[in-house]
N, C-alpha and C positions, 0 to 999 in steps of 0.2 A: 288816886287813879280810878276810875269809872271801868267797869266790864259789863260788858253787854251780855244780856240774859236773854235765849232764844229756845222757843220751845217750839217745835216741829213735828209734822208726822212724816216730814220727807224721809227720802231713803240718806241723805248724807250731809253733813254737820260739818263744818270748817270753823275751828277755832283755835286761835292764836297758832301756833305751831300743829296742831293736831289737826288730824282729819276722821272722822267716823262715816262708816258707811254703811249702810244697810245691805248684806248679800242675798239676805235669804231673811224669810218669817221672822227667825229664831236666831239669826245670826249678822254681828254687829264686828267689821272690819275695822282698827283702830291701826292709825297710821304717824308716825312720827315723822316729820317733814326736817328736821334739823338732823337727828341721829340715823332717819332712814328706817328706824326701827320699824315692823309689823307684826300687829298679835291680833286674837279675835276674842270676842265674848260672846260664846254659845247660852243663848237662854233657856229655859224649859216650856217657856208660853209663846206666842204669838206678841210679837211687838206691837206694842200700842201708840207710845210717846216717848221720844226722848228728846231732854232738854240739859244744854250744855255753860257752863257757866262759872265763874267765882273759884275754878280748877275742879270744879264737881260733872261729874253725867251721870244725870238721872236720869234711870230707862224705867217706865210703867210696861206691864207687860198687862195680861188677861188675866191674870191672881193676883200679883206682886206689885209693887214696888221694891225700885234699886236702886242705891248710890256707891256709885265709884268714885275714888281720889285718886 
């Protein structure tokens, strides 16, 4: 099975059930389209990059690199 790897500076990210969205510099809205669920991931830098993928998101920020599962 093939997954598509997408790296963006947009504010929001649709993958597979998931949605992320950019609300703020520092602040990253993550949405569960099946369960309904919603959480966030507050950062400490300014967003740079995030790319989503292979069940990974990886946020660069202005210091850091991040990966989530």
């Amino acid at each position: 099975m093939w997954s598509v790897v997408m790296i963006v500076s947009y504010s929001r990210i649709d993958w597979r059930h998931l949605e992320f969205v950019l609300t703020d510099s520092k602040v990253i809205a993550v949405s569960n389209c099946e369960t309904e669920l919603k959480d966030k991931i507050e950062l400490k830098d300014r967003l740079v990059k995030m790319s989503v993928g292979f069940g990974f998101l990886i946020v660069l920020t202005s210091n850091q690199g991040l990966i989530y599962k």
